[in-house]
C-alpha positions, 0 to 999 in steps of 0.5 A, spaced: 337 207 586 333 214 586 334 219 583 334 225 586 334 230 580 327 228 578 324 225 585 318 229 588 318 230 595 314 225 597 319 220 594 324 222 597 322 222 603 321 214 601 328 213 599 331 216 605 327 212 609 329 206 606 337 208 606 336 209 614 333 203 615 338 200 610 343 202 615 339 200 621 339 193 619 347 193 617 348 195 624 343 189 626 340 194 630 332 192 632 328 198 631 327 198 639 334 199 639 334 204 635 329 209 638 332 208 645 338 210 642 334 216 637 330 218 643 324 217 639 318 213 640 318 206 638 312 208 632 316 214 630 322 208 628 316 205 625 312 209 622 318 213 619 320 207 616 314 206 613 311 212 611 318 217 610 314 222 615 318 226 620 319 232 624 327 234 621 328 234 628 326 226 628 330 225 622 336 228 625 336 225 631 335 218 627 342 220 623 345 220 629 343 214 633 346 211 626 352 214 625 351 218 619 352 225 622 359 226 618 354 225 611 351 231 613 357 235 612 356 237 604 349 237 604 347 244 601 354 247 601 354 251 595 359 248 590 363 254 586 363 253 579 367 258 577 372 263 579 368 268 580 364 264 585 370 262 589 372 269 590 364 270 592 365 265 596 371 267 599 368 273 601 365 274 609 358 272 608 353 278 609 349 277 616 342 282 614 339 281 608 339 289 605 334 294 606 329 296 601 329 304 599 323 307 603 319 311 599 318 318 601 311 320 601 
């Protein structure tokens, strides 16, 4: 199994193409029936279990049709590591990122 501390994006691409197909083939579905499920074009399947390369979008569509949505949840969530940052994170989140202070000519 990759790691994914060290992996280029590239390498990424390929490991999560394989854990997709991995998944695909658990639930015996052909990649035909996987696309129809997706919405996708059969290539799409094809190429992306190839190459790794898709749109996000096709990416997603792809998790949804396999029943990996609940997988999605704790991606990117930032993990407190400190009090400190649990009472930040508590806190409503901003919605603007703050003006800069404009100079008077």
């Amino acid at each position: 199994m990759l790691d994914f501390t060290f992996a280029t994006p590239t390498e990424l691409c390929m490991e999560i193409a394989r854990r997709l197909k991995a998944q695909r083939m658990r639930l015996e579905l052909s990649q035909p029936e996987l696309a129809q499920r997706a919405g996708v074009a059969l290539g799409t399947v094809s190429g992306f279990e190839k190459t790794g390369k898709a749109t996000l979008e096709t990416s997603l569509r792809l998790v949804v049709a396999l029943g990996l949505t609940k997988e999605l949840e704790s991606l990117f969530l930032q993990k407190p590591t400190s009090i400190k940052e649990l009472e930040e994170a508590s806190r409503p989140v901003r919605q603007r990122v703050p003006r800069k202070n404009k100079r008077v000519s």
